[in-house]
C-alpha positions in Angstrom: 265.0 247.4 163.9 268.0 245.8 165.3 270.0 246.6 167.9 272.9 247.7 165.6 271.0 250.0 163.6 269.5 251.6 166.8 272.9 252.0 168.0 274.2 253.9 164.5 270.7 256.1 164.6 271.9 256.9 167.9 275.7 257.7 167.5 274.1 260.1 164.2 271.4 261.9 166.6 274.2 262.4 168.9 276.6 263.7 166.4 273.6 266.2 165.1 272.7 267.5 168.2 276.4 268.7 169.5 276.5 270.0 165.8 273.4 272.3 166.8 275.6 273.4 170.1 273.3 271.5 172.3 275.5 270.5 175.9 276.9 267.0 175.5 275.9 265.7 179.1 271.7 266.3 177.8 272.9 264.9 173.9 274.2 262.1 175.9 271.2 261.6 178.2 268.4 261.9 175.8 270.2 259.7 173.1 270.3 257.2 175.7 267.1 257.6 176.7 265.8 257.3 173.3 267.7 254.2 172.3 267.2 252.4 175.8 263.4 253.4 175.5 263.3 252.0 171.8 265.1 249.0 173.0 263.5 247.9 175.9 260.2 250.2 176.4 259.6 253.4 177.7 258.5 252.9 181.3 261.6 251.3 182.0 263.7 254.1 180.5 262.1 256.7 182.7 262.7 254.1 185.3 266.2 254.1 184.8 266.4 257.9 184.5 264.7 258.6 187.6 267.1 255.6 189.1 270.4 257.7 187.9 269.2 261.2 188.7 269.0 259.9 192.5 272.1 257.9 192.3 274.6 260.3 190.6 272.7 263.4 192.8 273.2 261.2 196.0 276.8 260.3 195.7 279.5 260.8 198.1 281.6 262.9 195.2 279.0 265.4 194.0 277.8 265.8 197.7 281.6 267.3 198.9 281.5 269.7 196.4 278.4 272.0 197.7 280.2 271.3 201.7 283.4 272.4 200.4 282.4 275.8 199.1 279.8 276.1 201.7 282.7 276.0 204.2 285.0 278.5 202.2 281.9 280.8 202.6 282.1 280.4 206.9 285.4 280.7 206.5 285.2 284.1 204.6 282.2 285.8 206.3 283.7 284.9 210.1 286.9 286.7 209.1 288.6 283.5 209.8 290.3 282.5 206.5 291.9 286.5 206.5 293.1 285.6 210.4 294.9 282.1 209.5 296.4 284.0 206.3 297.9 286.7 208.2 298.6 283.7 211.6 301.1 282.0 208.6 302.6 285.2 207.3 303.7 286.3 210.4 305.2 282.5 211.5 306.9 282.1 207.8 306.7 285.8 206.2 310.6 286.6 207.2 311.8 283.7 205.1 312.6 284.4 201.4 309.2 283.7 199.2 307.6 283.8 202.6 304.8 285.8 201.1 304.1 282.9 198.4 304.3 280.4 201.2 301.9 281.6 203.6 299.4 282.1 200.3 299.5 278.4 199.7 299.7 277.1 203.1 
């Protein structure tokens, strides 16, 4: 087969599998999969999977996320994000929309 049809088998699969209500991120993955495995061969596609599960799980961006909420969590269970709240209320709480300031700040 040639590359073109592969492609259009591909872009059909895809199209039938988000019309099952499968997620779009696996449709996308195992389409690709499929087509790079029928293209090239198969032990370079699972070469290339394995390849992007490390790189996208060990970026800088996805590896924030987990630190960010993990520090809202310290923040919460030390008391500590109730104590700033309530430090900023009392410096800005007198002004008019004080309250909504010391929310967001």
């Amino acid at each position: 087969m040639s590359p073109i049809v592969i492609g259009l088998i591909g872009i059909f699969l895809l199209l039938i599998l988000l019309a099952l209500r499968m997620q779009i991120g696996f449709c996308m993955a195992l389409v690709g999969f499929l087509g790079f495995g029928i293209l090239c061969s198969f032990k370079s596609s699972f070469s290339v999977l394995g390849m992007e599960f490390y790189k996208t799980a060990s970026s800088y961006s996805l590896t924030v996320i987990p630190l960010f909420i993990l520090m809202g969590q310290f923040a919460n269970y030390s008391g500590m994000g109730f104590e700033i709240y309530q430090t900023v209320y009392r410096w800005i709480g007198f002004l008019p929309g004080g309250l909504s300031m010391a929310t967001i700040g």
